[in-house]
ZALODREN-439824 format. One record per residue (C-alpha): residue in one letter; x, y, z. Coordinates in steps of 0.2 Angstrom, whole numbers, plus 5000, padded with zeros to 4 digits. Each point is the difference from the previous one (the first is absolute). Example, Ala and Ser with C-alpha at 12.3 -4.5 7.8 and 13.67 -1.06 7.14 Angstrom:
% ZALODREN-439824
A506249785039
S500650174997
***
This chain:
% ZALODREN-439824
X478548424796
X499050125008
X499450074981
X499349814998
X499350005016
X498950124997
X499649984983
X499449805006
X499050095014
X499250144987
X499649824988
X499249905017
X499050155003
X499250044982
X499749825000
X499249965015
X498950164996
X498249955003
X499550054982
X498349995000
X499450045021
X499449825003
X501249985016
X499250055017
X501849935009
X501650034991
X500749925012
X499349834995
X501049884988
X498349924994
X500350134987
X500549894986
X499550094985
X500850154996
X498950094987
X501350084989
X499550134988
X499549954982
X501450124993
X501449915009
X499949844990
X501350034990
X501350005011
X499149835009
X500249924984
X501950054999
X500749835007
X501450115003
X499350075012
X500049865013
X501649954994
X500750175007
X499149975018
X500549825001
X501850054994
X499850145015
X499849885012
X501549904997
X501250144998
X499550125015
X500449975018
X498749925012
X499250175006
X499750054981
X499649824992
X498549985012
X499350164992
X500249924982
X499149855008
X498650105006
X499750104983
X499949814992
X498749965012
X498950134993
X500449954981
X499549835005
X498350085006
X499850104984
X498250004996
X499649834986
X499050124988
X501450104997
X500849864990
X499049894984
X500249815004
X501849994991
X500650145008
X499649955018
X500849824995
X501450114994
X500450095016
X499649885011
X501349904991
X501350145003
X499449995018
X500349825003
X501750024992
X500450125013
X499649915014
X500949844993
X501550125001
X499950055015
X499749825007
X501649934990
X500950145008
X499449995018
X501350115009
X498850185000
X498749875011
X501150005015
X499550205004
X498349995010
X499450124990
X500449944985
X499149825004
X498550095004
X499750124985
X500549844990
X498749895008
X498650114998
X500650034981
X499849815001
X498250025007
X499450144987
X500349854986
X498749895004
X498850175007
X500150094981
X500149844988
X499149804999
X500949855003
X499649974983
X500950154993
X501649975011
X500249824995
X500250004981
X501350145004
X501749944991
X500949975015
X498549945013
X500749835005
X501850085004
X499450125011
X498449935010
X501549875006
X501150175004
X498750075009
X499349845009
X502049975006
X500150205005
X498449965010
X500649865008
X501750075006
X499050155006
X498749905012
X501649895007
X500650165003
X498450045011
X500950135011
X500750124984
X498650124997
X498549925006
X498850144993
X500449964978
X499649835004
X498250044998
X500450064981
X500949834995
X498249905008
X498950134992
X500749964982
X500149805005
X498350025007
X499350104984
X500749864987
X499349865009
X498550085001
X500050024982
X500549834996
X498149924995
X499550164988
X501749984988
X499649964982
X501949994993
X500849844994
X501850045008
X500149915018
X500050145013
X501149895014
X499050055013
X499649835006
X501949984999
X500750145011
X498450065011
X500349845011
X501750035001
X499550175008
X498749945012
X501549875007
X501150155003
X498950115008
X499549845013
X501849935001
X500850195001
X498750055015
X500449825009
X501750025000
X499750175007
X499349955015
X501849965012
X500850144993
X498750125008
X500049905014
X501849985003
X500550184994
X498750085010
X499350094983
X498450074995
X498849864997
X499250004981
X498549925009
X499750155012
X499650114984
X498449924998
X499350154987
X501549944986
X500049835006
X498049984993
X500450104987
X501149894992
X499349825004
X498550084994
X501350044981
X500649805004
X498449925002
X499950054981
X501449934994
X499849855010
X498349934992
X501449994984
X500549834999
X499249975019
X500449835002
X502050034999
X499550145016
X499049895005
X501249845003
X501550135006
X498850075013
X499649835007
X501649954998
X500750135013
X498550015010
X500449795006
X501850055002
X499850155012
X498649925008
X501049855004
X501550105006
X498950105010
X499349845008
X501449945004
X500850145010
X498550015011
X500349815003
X502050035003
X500649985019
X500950164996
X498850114994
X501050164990
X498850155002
X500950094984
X500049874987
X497949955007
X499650204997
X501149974981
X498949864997
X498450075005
X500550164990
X500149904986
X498549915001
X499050185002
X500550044984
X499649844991
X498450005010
X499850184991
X500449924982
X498749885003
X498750115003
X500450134985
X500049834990
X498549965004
X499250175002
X500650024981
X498649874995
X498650154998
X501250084987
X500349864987
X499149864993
X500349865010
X499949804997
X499649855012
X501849984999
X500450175008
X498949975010
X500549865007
X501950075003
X499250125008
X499249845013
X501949955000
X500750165006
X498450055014
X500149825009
X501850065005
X499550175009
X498449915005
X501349885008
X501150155006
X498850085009
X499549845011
X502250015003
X500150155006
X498250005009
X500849865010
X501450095007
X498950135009
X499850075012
X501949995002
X500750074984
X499350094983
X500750084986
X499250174995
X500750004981
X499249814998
X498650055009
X499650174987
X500449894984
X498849845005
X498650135004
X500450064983
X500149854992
X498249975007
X499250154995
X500749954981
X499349845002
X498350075005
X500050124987
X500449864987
X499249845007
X498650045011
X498350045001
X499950004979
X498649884992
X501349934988
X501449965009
X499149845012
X500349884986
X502250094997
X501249905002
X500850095012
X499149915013
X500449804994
X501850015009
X499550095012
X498749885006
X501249854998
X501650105012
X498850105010
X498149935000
X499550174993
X498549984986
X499350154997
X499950175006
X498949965016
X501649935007
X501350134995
X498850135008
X500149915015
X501950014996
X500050155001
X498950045016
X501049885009
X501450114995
X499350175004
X499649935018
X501749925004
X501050174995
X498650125010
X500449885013
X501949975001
X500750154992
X499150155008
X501550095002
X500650004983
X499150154991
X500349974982
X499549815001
X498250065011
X500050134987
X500249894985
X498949885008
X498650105003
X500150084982
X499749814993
X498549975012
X499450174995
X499949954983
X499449815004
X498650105008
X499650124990
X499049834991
X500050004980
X499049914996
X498949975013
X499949835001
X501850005006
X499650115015
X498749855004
X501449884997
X501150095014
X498750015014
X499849845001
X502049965002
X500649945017
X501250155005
X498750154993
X498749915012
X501650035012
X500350184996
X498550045005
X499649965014
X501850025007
X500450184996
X501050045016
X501750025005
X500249845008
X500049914984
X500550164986
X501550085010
X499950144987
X498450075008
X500950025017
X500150185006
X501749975012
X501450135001
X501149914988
X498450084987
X500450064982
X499050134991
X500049884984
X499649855011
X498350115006
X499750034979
X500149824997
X498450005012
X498850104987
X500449884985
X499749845011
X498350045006
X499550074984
X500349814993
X499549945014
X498250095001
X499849974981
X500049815003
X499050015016
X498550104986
X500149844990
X498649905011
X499650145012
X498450064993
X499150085015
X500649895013
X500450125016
X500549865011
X501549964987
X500550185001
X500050025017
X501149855001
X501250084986
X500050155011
X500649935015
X501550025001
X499850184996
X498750035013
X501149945013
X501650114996
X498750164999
X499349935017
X501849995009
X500350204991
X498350055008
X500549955016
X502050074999
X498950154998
X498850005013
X501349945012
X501950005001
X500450084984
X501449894993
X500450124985
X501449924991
X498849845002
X498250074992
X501050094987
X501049864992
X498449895000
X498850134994
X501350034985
X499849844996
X498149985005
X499650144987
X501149934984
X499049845004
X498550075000
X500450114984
X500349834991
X498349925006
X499150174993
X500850004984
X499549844995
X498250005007
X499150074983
X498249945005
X498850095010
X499749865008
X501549985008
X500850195003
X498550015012
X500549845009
X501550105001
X499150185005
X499149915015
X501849925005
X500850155002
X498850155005
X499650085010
X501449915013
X501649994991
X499850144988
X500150085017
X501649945002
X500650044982
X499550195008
X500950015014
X501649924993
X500250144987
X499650145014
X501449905009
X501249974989
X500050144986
X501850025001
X500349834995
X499649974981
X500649805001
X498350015011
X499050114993
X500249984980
X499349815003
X498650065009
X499750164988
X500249874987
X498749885007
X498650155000
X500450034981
X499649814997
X498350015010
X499450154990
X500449934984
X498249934990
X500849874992
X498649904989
X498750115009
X500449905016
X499550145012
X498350024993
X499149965016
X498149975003
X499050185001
X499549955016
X501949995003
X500950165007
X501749904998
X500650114986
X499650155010
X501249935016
X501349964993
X500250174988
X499950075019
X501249875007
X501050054984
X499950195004
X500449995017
X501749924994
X500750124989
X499650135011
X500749945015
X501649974989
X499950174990
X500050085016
X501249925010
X501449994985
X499950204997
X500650015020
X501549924994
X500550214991
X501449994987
X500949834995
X501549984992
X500249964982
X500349815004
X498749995011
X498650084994
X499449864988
X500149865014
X499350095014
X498750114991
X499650004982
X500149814998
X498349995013
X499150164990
X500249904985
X499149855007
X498750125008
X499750104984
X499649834991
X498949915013
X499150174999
X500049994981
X499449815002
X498350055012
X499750164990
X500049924982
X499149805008
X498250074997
X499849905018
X499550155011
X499050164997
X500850165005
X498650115002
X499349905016
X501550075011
X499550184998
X498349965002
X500049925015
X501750125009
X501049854998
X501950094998
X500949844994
X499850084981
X500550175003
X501549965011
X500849864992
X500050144985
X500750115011
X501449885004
X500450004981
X500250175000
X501050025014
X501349864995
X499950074980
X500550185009
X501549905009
X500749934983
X501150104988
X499450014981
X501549924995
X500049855012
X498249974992
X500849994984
X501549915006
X499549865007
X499149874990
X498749915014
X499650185007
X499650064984
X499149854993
X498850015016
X499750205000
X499550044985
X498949854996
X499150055017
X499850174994
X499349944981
X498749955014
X499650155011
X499950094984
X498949874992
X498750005015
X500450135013
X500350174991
X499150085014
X501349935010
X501350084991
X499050174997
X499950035019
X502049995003
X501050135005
X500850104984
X501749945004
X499649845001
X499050014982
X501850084994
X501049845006
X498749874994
X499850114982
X502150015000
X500249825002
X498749984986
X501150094990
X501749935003
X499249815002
X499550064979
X501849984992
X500549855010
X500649834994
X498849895009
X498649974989
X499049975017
X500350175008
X499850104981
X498349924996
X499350045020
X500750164997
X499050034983
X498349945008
X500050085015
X500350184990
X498949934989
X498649975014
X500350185007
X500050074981
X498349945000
X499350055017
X500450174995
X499450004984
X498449935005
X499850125016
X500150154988
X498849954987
X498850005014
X500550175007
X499650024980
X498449965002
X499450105018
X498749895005
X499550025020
X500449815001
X501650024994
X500650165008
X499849905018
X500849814996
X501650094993
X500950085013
X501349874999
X500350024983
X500050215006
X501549975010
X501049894989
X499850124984
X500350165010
X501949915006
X500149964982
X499950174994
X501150065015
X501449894991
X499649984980
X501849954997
X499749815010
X498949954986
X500950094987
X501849935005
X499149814997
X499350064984
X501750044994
X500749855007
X498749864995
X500250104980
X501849995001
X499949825005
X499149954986
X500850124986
X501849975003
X500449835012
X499549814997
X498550005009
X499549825006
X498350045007
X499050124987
X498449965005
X500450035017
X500550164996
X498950064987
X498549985014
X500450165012
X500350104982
X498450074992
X499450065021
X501650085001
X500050084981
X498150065004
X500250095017
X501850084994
X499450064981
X501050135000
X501449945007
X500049844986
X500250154988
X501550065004
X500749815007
X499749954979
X500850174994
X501749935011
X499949844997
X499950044981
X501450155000
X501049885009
X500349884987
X500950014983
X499450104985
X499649824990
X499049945014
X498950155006
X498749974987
X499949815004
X499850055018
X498750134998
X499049914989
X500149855014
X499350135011
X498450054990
X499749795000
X500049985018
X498750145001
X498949974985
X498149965003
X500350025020
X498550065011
X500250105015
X499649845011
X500849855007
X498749864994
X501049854995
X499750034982
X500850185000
X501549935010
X500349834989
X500050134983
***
């Protein structure tokens, strides 16, 4: 046993090879070709061959036979052009004969891991060969019955291996799919059995509703990820033969709905069988709205459509049940799958020019009075505003909700966003933003974290509908701003007077994730100075003194730090003030006095542990590097009036930089994602248009920036790799240029350079800086997979003409290095890289 063990595991391996260095992941299974070598076809075309690995699997005990199972899932994968057309019909025969033996004899199946290697063996069928080709297979019609049965059993059996059932939908999904491009006369009994597979699925799921309940076990439904995933597989195979889903789903719908109604109407009212029933109803809720969501993905008739009328009057209809219970009882599952439900019928149904003469709507207007879409968005407002209303407490739904009005919002077309501000309840929203009527936006003790994120999203919709008619009316801003204005007038006076901490910190948490919604949306000059004159110079003030005050406290500060990053960002040029408006300058000062104040105060805090030194510190240097990085690169304020008028707010908020870039290691840089993503951007800057910013800092601090250069080089992140290349690149160039004016010794000359002076006398101090990331960025594109050549080739030519020699002997070991079949191809790759160069670095030389 052990000898077969691992011979299968030395035949798995040589097959799951990745012959030809096309896989970035190998741990991916959407490798579903395996590209086997020419010279192997011969023992492919042995039928034998599968014959001894299907054998394998029903002689060997479970821990072996999975093995075999997985070396048949490769040679179902095996590339199609190995085989001409009567060979691949040939093999996939001997395939299809296999798995019929394995189904006839289903006792291996009961072995978890059996079931899975066999269901994505099942999978790989459809991926490699066309419907066409599988059904005029001898023995097609006996084994799609086999396999739609094994698929049955296997969804009934929803709690047995949860994870292969992905496989059996994949294959299902893929044959429907296929369905309107076969050519073959021989019936391929889809339309038989893909119904009978949808039924399973929603009966199975159904039934497994008051066991979860009753036994206390993990709810399918809680797994929303896999639970998408495979009604997004379903929807698929539903549009086959949609009217027998169709007629099934209304069919269950009435008779849950009724049972449901009833128990609400008993005298005595049974909490457990009302939560079965209303969990039943949240996954037929879900079925409906994958039903209907699967119109974009197949041709659909008035027919379908109007099924699809049938099935949305009875969630239309739910909704108003369950709205009516409030505020005394809600069910959060329901309450998830109708707000999925609605974004599917948005998707499908609204807002399109074709759809205002579909079907869809004829039933609803007779149940519902719903004509067209005007009404379903008022729908759907109404519903936004009764669950922002009644179920503040319950995150997910706020969440959920907030996510759909979001994308209401977000207005395409246009004409839809026209539509909404004329509803009833949006008219509401804004003008009622307050805690009083959206307990969500209260900032009481019983205060979540993700209840305060809800915040940003909702005033990001909400300002997006208030641009709609705004235009340049003030007085309607102002009006919006209420609300706001009077939380940041109760903060100013906690701080002149009492100073109620706990008080002004919870509502300026939430004051500043509002206001970063408000700015985020506000894309118009127009309008971000509105915004400008709102809040400075008083409550920017505020923003200030908070951060001096709470620096510690990153659940305060990080929304704060967050709302100054929004503020710098020129989004559609919106910060492009008049030139008689020093605005730009005001707020780059406001800006700077921020990240100072916080640079400062968080280097007090001296060494942090590992777990808190990405909350408590670099979390906040990452959103200072990139508001920094925003106002350096929006073209909204010129830096060179600062020094000319001995304003400091330039030089020190550099400074600050520095000193929180000293406090770093080089390995945090590199190891967490946002602080990377933010520092060396920011630096691609400073090099771009403040070299003599960088030329006056201290030698060691040149070392750390010039190291991280060089370790930011190799690393995974495009992002941090390609910042990494133009900053070299930008310092490559400065040097180069500044010695081929030392070249040329003019008086003129001599005196503008003494930046350039200090900056090439460190560089000859330390040679091997530059060196080291020659010999990286040229082992990086000889010998890896290198996924931003352009990026990389930039720096090259500066760096190969200030370090000749060293190039030299670089080549001379790169060459040696290599086998004695290759040094010629190498060498001669060399002279091509150098051919026709000109010692300069005009954009000509370097594209040669």
């Amino acid at each position: 046993q052990n000898l077969a063990m691992h011979l299968l595991k030395l035949v798995l391996n040589c097959l799951n090879f990745d012959f030809i260095g096309n896989s970035a992941d190998e741990s991916a299974d959407d490798l579903c070709t395996v590209q086997i070598p020419t010279n192997w076809r011969t023992i492919f075309l042995e039928p034998e061959t599968l014959d001894l690995f299907f054998d394998l699997y029903h002689s060997l005990p479970p821990m072996l036979s999975q093995l075999a199972l997985s070396c048949l899932v490769q040679f179902a994968s095996t590339r199609r052009s190995l085989f001409s057309n009567p060979e691949r019909a040939k093999y996939l025969g001997n395939l299809i004969k296999g798995v019929k033996q394995i189904l006839e004899n289903p006792q291996g199946l009961s072995d978890p891991g059996n079931y899975h290697e066999f269901c994505r063996f099942l999978a790989r069928l459809k991926t490699n060969y066309q419907l066409g080709e599988l059904v005029v297979v001898k023995d097609y019609p006996e084994v799609i019955q086999l396999i739609a049965n094994f698929t049955i059993t296997s969804l009934q059996h929803w709690e047995f291996a949860p994870n292969s059932v992905h496989y059996l939908l994949t294959l299902w999904q893929r044959m429907v799919a296929s369905v309107p491009f076969v050519k073959t006369a021989e019936p391929h009994l889809l339309d038989t059995y893909a119904p009978e597979i949808t039924k399973a699925y929603i009966t199975s799921r159904l039934e497994c509703v008051p066991v979860v309940i009753r036994d206390g076990l993990e709810d399918p439904l809680d797994d929303t990820a896999t639970v998408f995933q495979q009604l997004e597989q379903l929807c698929t195979v539903s549009r086959c033969e949609y009217e027998k889903t169709c007629t099934l789903l209304v069919q269950l719908f009435d008779q849950n709905a009724q049972n449901y109604q009833k128990l609400l109407h008993s005298s005595s009212r049974n909490p457990l069988e009302i939560t079965v029933q209303e969990g039943r109803l949240a996954w037929l809720v879900y079925f409906v709205g994958t039903f209907v969501g699967g119109r974009l993905t197949y041709t659909s008739t008035d027919e379908h459509d109007a099924m699809d009328g049938e099935l949305s009057c009875r969630v239309f209809q739910l909704i108003s049940l369950m709205d009516a219970q409030l505020p005394q009882s809600s069910n959060e599952k329901v309450e998830l799958a109708i707000l999925w439900f609605l974004d599917q019928f948005r998707k499908t149904y609204v807002g399109d020019q074709l759809q205002h003469t579909s079907k869809v709507y004829a039933r609803m207007s007779e149940v519902l009075g719903i004509t067209d879409d005007n009404h379903v968005l008022e729908t759907f407002m109404t519903k936004i505003v009764t669950n922002l209303k009644y179920r503040g407490r319950c995150e997910p739904v706020i969440s959920r909700t907030l996510q759909f009005l979001n994308d209401l919002s977000v207005g395409y077309p246009f004409y839809l966003l026209k539509k909404l501000v004329k509803i009833e309840a949006v008219k509401f929203m804004l003008q009622n933003h307050t805690s009083k009527h959206f307990p969500f936006l209260s900032v009481s003790d019983n205060y979540s974290l993700s209840d305060l994120r809800c915040r940003t999203v909702f005033y990001t919709a909400l300002t997006r509908l208030l641009m709609v008619d705004l235009g340049e009316d003030e007085d309607e801003f102002e009006n919006f701003m209420l609300p706001l204005t009077v939380s940041f007038e109760s903060v100013t006076r906690i701080f002149n007077g009492s100073f109620e901490q706990e008080e002004a910190k919870r509502m300026l948490m939430g004051l500043a994730r509002d206001l970063r919604g408000i700015a985020f949306a506000l894309n118009t000059k127009t309008s971000y100075t509105m915004l400008f004159h709102w809040i400075y110079p008083a409550y920017i003030s505020v923003l200030q003194r908070a951060v001096e005050l709470w620096y510690r406290e990153p659940a305060c500060t990080t929304p704060i730090l967050k709302l100054m990053a929004e503020f710098m960002q020129n989004r559609s040029q919106r910060l492009n003030f008049d030139v008689s408006s020093p605005n730009g300058i005001l707020l780059f000062r406001e800006a700077s006095k921020m990240i100072c104040t916080y640079g400062n105060q968080i280097l007090s805090l001296g060494t942090l542990s590992k777990d808190q030194v990405y909350p408590l510190k670099l979390k906040g240097i990452s959103i200072c590097y990139s508001a920094l990085k925003s106002a350096l690169c929006g073209n909204y304020v010129s830096f060179g009036v600062f020094k000319l008028y001995g304003d400091n707010h330039f030089d020190n908020v550099l400074q600050a930089f520095v000193k929180m870039l000293l406090s770093v290691s080089h390995s945090d840089l590199l190891q967490y994602r946002k602080l990377s993503q933010s520092y060396y951007p920011l630096l691609e800057c400073l090099t771009q248009d403040h070299m003599s910013f960088i030329t006056s800092l201290e030698p060691h601090v040149l070392i750390y920036i010039l190291t991280s250069i060089s370790e930011g080089l190799t690393a995974v992140d495009t992002i941090v790799s390609s910042s990494c290349c133009a900053s070299l690149d930008y310092i490559v160039t400065y040097l180069f240029k500044h010695l081929a004016k030392e070249g040329k010794k003019t008086l003129r000359c001599r005196e503008i350079s003494q930046d350039g002076q200090r900056l090439l006398h460190f560089m000859q101090q330390n040679p091997e800086v530059l060196q080291q990331m020659m010999s990286i960025l040229m082992n990086t594109i000889i010998f890896e997979d290198c996924r931003n050549q352009w990026s990389v080739s930039r720096p090259l030519l500066g760096l190969i003409l200030l370090n000749e020699k060293y190039f030299s002997e670089l080549r001379a070991t790169l060459i040696t290095s290599q086998p004695d079949n290759k040094r010629e191809v190498l060498d001669q790759c060399f002279r091509n890289l150098m051919e026709g160069v000109e010692q300069n670095l005009l954009v000509k030389n370097r594209d040669r």
